[in-house]
N, C-alpha and C positions, 0 to 999 in steps of 0.2 A: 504494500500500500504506500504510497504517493505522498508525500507532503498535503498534496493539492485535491486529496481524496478525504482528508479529514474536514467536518463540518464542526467550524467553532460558533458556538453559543453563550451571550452574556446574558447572565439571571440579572435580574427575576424576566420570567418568558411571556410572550404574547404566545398566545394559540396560533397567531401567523409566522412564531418561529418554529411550532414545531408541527405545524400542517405538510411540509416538506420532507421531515424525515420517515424513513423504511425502515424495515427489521434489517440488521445489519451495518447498517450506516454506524461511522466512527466517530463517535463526536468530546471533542476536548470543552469540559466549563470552565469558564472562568465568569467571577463573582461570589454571588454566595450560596451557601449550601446551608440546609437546616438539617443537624441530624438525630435522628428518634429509632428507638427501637422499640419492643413491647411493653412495657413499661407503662414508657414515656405517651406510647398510644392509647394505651388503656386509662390514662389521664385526660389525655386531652378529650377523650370520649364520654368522655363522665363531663367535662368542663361543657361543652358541646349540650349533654342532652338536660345538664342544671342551666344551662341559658349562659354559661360564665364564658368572659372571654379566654381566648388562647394565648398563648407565648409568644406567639410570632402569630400573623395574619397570612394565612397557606394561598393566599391571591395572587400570581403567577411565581410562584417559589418553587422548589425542589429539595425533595428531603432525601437524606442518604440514611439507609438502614445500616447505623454503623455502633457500636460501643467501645470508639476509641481508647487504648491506655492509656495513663498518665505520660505527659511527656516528658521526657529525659531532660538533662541541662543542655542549652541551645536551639533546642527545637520547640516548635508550638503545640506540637500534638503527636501525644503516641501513635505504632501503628493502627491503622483502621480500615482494617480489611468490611467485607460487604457481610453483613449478616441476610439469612434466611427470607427473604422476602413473603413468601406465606405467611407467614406466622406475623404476620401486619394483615394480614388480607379481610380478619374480621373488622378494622377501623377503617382502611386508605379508603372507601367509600366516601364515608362522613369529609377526609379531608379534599378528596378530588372535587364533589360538588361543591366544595367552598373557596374552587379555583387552584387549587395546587394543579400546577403543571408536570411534573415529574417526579419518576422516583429511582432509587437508586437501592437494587440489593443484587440478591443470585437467587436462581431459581425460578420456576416457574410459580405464576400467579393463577388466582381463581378466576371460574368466567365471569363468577359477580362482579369483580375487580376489574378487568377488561373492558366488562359492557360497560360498567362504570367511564370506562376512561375514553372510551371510545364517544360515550354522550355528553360528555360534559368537555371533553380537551385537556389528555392527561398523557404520557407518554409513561414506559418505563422503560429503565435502562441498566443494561448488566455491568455492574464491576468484576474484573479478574480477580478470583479469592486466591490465596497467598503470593499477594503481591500490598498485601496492608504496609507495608514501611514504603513502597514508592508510591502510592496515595498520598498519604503522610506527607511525602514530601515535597505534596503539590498546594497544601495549607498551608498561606501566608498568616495567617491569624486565627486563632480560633477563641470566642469569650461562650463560657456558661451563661444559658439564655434562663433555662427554668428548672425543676426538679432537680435542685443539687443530692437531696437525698438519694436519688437513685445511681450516684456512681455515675459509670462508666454510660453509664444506659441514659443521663441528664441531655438534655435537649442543649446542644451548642449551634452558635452562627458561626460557622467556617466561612471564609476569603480563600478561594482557590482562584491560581492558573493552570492551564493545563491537562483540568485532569478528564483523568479520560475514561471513557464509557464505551458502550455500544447499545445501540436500540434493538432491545429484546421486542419489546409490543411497541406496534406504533396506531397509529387513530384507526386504521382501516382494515382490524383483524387480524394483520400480521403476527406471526408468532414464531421468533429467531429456534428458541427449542424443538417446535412440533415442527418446525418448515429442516432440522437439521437434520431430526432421528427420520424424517421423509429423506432423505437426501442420502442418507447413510443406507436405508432399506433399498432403496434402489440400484444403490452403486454396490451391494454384496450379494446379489441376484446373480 
């Protein structure tokens, strides 16, 4: 892949930035990233159905399913590789109809999730898992945003360049997994 093959994206997204991406497409962020794991979902979910507001405002944002470690001296943030993207799959509903534009884990997602994203203008996007330290060191800044009690798992706003992803689901049913192990069945026939 090409320099000139990678699609760069600056958050927070318009639905007309990510109207154009495919399952596959390479895409580097830079700006900010929201990150949440189960947890931190399972709060914001409750915050949601008591009427309370949230931490951040998921209005053209992207949240990486991550529970970075503490960082080391001279760095911003420990590794943070992609956690489990299911195991969000009972919340990212609630956040995509309230404009979150992406999301960032491994694995595949539910069809609730999809159709979800697919209606309302949501993408998601795979990170390479053991590759959490050059992640890491695509965070220029990272501040604790809310649930410090929860550790590792607390909602932080990361400042990334660079980092890089690929589009697993994109708006129009695409699916980088089911279109792979297709691809894979074909070619061992």
């Amino acid at each position: 892949m090409s320099e000139k093959d990678i699609i760069r994206l600056q958050t927070p997204l318009a639905v007309e930035d990510i109207e154009p991406l495919r399952t596959g497409d390479v895409v580097r962020f830079s700006g900010v990233l929201y990150t949440a794991r189960d947890a931190a979902h399972a709060r914001m979910k409750e915050a949601i159905e008591n009427g309370e507001p949230l931490p951040f405002d998921p209005e053209g944002q992207v949240v990486y399913f991550t529970g970075p470690t503490p960082a080391r001296p001279g760095h911003v943030l420990g590794p943070a590789g992609p956690t489990t993207a299911s195991r969000m799959d009972p919340y990212s509903p609630l956040l995509i109809e309230r404009g979150l534009r992406g999301m960032i884990g491994k694995g595949l997602r539910s069809e609730e999730v999809i159709k979800s994203m697919r209606e309302h203008g949501c993408v998601y996007f795979g990170a390479v898992e053991g590759t959490a330290a050059l992640l890491a060191a695509r965070v220029k800044e990272a501040e604790l945003v809310a649930y410090e009690d929860l550790g590792t798992e607390a909602i932080r706003r990361l400042v990334v360049e660079d980092f890089p992803v690929v589009v697993v689901n994109d708006l129009y049913g695409g699916d980088l997994y089911r279109e792979g192990k297709e691809r894979w069945r074909r070619s061992v026939r």
